[in-house]
LOVO-637400 format. One record per residue: residue in one letter; z, y, x of N, C-alpha, C in turn; residue number from 0. Coordinates in pm, whole numbers. Layout:
<rs>
+------+--------+--------+--------+--------+---------+--------+--------+--------+--------+------+
| guse |    nup | nnorth |  neast |   caup | canorth | caeast |    cup | cnorth |  ceast | zake |
+------+--------+--------+--------+--------+---------+--------+--------+--------+--------+------+
|    A |      Z |      Y |      X |      Z |       Y |      X |      Z |      Y |      X |  NUM |
...
+------+--------+--------+--------+--------+---------+--------+--------+--------+--------+------+
</rs>
This chain:
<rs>
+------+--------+--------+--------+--------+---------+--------+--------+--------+--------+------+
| guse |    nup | nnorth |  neast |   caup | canorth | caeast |    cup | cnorth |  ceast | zake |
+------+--------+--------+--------+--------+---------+--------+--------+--------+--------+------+
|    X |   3400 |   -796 |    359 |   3395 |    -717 |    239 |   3537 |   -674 |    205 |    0 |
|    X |   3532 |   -543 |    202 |   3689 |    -462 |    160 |   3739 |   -531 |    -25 |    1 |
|    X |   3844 |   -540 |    -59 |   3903 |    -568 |   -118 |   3814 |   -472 |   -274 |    2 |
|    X |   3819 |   -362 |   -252 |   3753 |    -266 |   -307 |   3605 |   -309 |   -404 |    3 |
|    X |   3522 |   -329 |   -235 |   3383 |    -341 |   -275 |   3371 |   -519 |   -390 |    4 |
|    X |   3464 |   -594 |   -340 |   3471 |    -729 |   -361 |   3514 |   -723 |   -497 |    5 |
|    X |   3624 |   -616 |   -565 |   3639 |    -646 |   -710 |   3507 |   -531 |   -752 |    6 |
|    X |   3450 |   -441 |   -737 |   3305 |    -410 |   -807 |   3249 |   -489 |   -815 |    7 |
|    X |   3191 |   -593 |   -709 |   3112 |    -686 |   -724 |   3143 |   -789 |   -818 |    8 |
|    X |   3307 |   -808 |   -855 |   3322 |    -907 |   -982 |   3327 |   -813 |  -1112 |    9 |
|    X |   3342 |   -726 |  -1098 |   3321 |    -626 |  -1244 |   3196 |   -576 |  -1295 |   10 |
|    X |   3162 |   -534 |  -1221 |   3004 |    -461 |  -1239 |   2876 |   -521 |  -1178 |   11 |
|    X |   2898 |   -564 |  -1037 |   2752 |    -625 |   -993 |   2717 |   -742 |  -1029 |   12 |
|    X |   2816 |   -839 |   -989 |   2769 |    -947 |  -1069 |   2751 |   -931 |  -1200 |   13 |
|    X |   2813 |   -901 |  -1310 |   2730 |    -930 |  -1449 |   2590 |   -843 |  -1452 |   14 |
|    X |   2597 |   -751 |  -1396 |   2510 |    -675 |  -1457 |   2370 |   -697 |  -1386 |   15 |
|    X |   2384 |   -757 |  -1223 |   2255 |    -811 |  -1189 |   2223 |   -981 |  -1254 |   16 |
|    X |   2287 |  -1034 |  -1252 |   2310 |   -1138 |  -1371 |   2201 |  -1125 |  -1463 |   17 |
|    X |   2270 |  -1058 |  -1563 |   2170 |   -1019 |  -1675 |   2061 |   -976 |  -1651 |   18 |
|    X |   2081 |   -875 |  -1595 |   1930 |    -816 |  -1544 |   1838 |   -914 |  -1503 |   19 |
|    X |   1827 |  -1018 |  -1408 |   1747 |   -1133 |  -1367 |   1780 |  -1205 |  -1456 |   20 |
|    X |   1836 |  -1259 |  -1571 |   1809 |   -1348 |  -1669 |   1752 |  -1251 |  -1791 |   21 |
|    X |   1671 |  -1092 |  -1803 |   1633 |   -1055 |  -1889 |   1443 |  -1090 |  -1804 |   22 |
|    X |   1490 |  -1023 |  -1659 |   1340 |   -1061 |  -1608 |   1283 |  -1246 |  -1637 |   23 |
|    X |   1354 |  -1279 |  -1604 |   1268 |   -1416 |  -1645 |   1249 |  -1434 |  -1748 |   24 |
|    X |   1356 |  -1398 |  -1875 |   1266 |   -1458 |  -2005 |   1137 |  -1338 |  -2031 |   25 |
|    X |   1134 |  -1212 |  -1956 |    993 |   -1140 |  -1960 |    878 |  -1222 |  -1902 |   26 |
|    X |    924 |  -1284 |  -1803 |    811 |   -1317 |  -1699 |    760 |  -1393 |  -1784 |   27 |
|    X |    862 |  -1501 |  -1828 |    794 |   -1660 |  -1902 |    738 |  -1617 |  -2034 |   28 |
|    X |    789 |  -1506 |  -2110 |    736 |   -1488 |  -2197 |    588 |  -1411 |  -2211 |   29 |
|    X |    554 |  -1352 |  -2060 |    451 |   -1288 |  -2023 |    328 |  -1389 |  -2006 |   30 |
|    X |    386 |  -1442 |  -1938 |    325 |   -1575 |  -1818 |    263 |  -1664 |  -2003 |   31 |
|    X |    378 |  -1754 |  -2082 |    324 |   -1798 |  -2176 |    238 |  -1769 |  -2293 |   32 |
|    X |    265 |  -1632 |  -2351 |    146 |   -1534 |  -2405 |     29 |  -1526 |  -2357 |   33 |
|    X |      5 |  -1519 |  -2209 |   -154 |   -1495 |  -2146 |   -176 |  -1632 |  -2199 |   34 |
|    X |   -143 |  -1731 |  -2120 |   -183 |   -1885 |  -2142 |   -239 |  -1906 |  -2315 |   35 |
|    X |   -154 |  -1838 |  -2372 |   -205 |   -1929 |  -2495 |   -331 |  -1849 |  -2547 |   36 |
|    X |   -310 |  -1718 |  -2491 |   -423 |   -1589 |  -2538 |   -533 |  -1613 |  -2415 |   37 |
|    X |   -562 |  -1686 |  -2351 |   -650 |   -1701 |  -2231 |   -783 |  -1645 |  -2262 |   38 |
|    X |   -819 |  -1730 |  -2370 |   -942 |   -1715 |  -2433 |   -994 |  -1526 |  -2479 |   39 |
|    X |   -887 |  -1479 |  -2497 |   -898 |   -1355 |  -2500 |   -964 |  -1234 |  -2374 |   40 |
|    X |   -917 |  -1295 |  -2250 |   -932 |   -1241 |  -2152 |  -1054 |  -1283 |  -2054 |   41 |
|    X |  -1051 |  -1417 |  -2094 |  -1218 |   -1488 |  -2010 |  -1258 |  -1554 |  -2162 |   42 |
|    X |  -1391 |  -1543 |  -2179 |  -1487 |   -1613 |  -2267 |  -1583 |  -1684 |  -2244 |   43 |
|    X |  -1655 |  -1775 |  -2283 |  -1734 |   -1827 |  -2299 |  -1846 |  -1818 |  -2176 |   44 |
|    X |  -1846 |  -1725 |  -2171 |  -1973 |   -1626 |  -2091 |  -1938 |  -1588 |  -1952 |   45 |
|    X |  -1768 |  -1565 |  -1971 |  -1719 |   -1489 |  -1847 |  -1733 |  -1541 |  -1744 |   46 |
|    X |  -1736 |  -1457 |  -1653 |  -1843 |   -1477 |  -1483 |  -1707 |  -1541 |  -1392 |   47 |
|    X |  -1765 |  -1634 |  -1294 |  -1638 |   -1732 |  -1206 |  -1523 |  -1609 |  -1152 |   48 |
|    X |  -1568 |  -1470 |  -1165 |  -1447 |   -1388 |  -1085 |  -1354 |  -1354 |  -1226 |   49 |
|    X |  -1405 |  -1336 |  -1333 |  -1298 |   -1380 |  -1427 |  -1181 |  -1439 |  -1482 |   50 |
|    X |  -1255 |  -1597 |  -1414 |  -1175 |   -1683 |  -1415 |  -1065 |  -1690 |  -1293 |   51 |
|    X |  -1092 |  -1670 |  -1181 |  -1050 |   -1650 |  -1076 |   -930 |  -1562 |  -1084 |   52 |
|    X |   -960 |  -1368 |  -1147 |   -889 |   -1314 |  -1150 |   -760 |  -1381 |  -1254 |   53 |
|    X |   -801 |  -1431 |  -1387 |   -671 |   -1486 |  -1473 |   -602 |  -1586 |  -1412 |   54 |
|    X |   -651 |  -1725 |  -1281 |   -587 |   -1806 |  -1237 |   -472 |  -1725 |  -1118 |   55 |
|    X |   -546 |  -1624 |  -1061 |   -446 |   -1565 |   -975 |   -305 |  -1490 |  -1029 |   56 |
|    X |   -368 |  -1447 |  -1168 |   -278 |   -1366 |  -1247 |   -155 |  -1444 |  -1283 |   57 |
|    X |   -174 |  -1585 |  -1330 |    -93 |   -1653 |  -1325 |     27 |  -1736 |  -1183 |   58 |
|    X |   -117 |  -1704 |  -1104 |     -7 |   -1766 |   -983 |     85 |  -1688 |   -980 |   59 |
|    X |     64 |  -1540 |   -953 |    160 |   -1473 |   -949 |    254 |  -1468 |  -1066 |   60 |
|    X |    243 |  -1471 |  -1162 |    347 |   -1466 |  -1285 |    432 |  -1619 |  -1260 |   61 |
|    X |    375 |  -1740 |  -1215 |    444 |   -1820 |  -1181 |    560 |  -1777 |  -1002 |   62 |
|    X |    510 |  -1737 |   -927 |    580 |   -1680 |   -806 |    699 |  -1585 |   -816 |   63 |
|    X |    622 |  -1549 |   -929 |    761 |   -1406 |   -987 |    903 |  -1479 |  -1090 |   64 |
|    X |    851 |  -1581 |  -1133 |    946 |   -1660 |  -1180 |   1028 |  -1772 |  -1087 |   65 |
|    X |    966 |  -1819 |   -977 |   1044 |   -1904 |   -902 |   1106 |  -1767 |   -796 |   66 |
|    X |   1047 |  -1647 |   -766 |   1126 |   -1570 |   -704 |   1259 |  -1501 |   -736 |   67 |
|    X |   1237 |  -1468 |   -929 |   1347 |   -1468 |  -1009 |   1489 |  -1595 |  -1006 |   68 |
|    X |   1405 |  -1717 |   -999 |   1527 |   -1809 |  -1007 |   1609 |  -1822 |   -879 |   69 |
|    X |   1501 |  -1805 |   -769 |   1609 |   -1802 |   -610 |   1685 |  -1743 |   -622 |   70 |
|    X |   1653 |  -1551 |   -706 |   1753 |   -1457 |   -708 |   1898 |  -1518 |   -736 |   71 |
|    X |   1863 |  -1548 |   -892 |   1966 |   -1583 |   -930 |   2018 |  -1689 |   -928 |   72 |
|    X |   1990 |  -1792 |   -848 |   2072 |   -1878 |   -755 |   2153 |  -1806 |   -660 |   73 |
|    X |   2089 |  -1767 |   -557 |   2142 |   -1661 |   -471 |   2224 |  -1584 |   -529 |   74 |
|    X |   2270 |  -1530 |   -627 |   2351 |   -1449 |   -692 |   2494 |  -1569 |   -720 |   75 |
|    X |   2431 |  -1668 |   -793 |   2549 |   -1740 |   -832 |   2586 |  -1790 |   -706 |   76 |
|    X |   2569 |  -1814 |   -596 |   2654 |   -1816 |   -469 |   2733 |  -1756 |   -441 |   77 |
|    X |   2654 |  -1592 |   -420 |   2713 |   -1504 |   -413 |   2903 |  -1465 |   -505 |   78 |
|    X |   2844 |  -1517 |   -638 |   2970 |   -1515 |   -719 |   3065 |  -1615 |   -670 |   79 |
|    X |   3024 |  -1764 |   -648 |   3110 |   -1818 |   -646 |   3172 |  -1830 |   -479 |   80 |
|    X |   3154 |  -1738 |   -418 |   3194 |   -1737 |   -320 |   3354 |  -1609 |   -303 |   81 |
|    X |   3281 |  -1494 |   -426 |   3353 |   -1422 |   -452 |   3473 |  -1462 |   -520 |   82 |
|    X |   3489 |  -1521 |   -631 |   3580 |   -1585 |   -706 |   3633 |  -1707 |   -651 |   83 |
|    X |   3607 |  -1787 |   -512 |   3678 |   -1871 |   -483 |   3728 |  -1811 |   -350 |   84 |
|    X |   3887 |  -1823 |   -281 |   3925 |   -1776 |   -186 |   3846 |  -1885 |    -44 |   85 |
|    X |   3761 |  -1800 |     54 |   3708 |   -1810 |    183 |   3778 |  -1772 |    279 |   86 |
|    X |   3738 |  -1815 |    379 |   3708 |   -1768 |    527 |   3645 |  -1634 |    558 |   87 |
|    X |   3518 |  -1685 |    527 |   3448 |   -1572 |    514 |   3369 |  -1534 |    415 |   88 |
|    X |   3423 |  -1389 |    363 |   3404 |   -1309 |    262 |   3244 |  -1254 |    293 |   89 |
|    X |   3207 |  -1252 |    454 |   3091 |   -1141 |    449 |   2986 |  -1238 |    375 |   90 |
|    X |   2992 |  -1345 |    278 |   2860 |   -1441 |    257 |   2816 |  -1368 |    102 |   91 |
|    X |   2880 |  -1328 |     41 |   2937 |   -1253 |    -61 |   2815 |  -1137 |    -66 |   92 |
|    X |   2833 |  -1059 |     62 |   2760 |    -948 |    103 |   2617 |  -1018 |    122 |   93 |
|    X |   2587 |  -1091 |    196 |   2471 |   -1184 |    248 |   2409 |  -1202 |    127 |   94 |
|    X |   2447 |  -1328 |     58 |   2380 |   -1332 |    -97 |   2362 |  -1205 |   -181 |   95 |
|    X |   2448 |  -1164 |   -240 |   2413 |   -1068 |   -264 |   2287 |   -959 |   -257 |   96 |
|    X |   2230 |   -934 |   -104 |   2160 |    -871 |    -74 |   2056 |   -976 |   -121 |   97 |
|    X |   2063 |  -1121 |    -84 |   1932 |   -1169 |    -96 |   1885 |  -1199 |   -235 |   98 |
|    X |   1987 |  -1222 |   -272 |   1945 |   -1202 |   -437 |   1834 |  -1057 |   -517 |   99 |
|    X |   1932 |   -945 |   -455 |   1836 |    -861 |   -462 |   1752 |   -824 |   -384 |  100 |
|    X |   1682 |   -905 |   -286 |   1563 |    -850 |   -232 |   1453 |   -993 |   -281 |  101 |
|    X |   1535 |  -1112 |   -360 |   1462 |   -1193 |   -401 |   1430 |  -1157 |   -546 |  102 |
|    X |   1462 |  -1074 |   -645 |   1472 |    -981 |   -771 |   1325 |   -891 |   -734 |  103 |
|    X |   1374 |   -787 |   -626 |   1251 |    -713 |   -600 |   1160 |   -787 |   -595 |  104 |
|    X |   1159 |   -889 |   -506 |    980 |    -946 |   -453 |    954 |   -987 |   -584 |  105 |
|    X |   1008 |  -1050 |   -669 |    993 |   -1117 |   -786 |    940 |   -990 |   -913 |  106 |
|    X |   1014 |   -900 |   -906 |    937 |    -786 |   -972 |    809 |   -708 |   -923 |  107 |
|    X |    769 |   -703 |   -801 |    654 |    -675 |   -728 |    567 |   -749 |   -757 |  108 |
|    X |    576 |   -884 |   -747 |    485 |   -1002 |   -820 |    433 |  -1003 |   -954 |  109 |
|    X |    536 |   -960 |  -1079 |    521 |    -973 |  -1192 |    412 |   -853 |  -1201 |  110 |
|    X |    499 |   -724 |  -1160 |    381 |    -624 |  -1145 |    237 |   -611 |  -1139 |  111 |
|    X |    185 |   -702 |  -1006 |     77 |    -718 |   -996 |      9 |   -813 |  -1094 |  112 |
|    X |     88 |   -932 |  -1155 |     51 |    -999 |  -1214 |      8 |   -915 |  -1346 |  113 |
|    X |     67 |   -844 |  -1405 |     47 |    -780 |  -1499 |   -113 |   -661 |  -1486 |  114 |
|    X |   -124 |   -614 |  -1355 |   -260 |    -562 |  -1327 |   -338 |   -635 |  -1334 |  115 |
|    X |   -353 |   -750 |  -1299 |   -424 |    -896 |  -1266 |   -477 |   -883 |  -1401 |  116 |
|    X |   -353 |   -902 |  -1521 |   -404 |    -937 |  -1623 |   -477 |   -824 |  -1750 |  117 |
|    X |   -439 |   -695 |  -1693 |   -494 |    -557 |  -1722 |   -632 |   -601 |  -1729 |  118 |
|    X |   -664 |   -611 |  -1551 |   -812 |    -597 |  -1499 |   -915 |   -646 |  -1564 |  119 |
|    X |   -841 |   -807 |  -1601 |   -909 |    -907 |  -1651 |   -980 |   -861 |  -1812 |  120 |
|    X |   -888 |   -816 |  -1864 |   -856 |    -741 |  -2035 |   -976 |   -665 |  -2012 |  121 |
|    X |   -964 |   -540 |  -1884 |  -1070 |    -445 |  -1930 |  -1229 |   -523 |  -1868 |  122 |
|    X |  -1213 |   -606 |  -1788 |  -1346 |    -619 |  -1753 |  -1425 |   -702 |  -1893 |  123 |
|    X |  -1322 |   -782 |  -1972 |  -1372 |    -847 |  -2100 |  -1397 |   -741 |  -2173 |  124 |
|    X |  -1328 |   -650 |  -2220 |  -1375 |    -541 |  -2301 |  -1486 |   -443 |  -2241 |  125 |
|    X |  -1532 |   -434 |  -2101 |  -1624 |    -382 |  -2052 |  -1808 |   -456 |  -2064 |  126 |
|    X |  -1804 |   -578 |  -2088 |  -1843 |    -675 |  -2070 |  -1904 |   -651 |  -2219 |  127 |
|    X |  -1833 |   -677 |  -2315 |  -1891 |    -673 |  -2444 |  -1927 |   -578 |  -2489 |  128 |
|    X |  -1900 |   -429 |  -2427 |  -1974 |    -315 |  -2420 |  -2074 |   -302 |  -2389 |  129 |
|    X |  -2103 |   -363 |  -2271 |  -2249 |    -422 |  -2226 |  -2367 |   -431 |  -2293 |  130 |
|    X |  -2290 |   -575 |  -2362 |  -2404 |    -635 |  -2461 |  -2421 |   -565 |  -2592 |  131 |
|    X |  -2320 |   -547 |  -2671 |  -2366 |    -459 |  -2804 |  -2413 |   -327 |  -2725 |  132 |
|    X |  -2453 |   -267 |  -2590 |  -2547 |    -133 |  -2589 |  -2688 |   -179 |  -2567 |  133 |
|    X |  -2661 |   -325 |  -2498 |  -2836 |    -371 |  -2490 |  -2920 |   -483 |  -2558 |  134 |
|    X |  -2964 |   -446 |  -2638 |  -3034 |    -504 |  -2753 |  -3088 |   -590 |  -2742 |  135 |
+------+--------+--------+--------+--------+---------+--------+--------+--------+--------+------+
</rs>
């Protein structure tokens, strides 16, 4: 890593992917803990085993997207402290780095779906009770 790319990465990339993966996780957990406590909202009483199924998956993934978030930013803080302490080799810098952000992406791909997961679930409950108040 050029001298160059190595102080961006202490000025701008590191903080700012930093933050960025410590704004995604308190989304995730705060996503992830809202369904949980609102569960009942999304499967009821009544609701059919793929219901349940779909909200347990919804969560796996909102849990996956959070341990994929924390590798990131492990992987990141390597990355930093590899930058800020004088090495051998600088290219690890570059290495983390990348994996941080391709452990960020998968981790946002996850949440994503998790969030359809928990869409699906929403409309099939609201589809569901449409149902019954049309048939008498």
């Amino acid at each position: 890593m050029n001298p160059e790319a190595l102080e961006a990465f202490k000025t701008f990339l590191y903080p700012e992917t930093r933050d960025m993966l410590m704004a995604f996780l308190t989304l995730v957990t705060s996503v992830f803990s809202i369904s949980m406590v609102f569960a009942e909202k999304f499967v009821g009483t009544q609701s059919s085993k793929i219901d349940r199924v779909i909200l347990f998956l919804t969560w796996g993934l909102f849990f996956l997207a959070i341990v994929s978030g924390g590798w990131a930013l492990h992987q990141l803080h390597i990355a930093g402290s590899y930058a800020y302490m004088p090495s051998d080799d600088e290219r690890i810098v570059a290495v983390m780095f990348r994996n941080a952000i391709l452990r960020g992406e998968i981790g946002g791909v996850l949440f994503g779906f998790g969030l359809l997961g928990l869409a699906f679930a929403a409309f099939r409950r609201v589809k569901s009770g449409l149902d019954v108040d049309s048939n008498p």
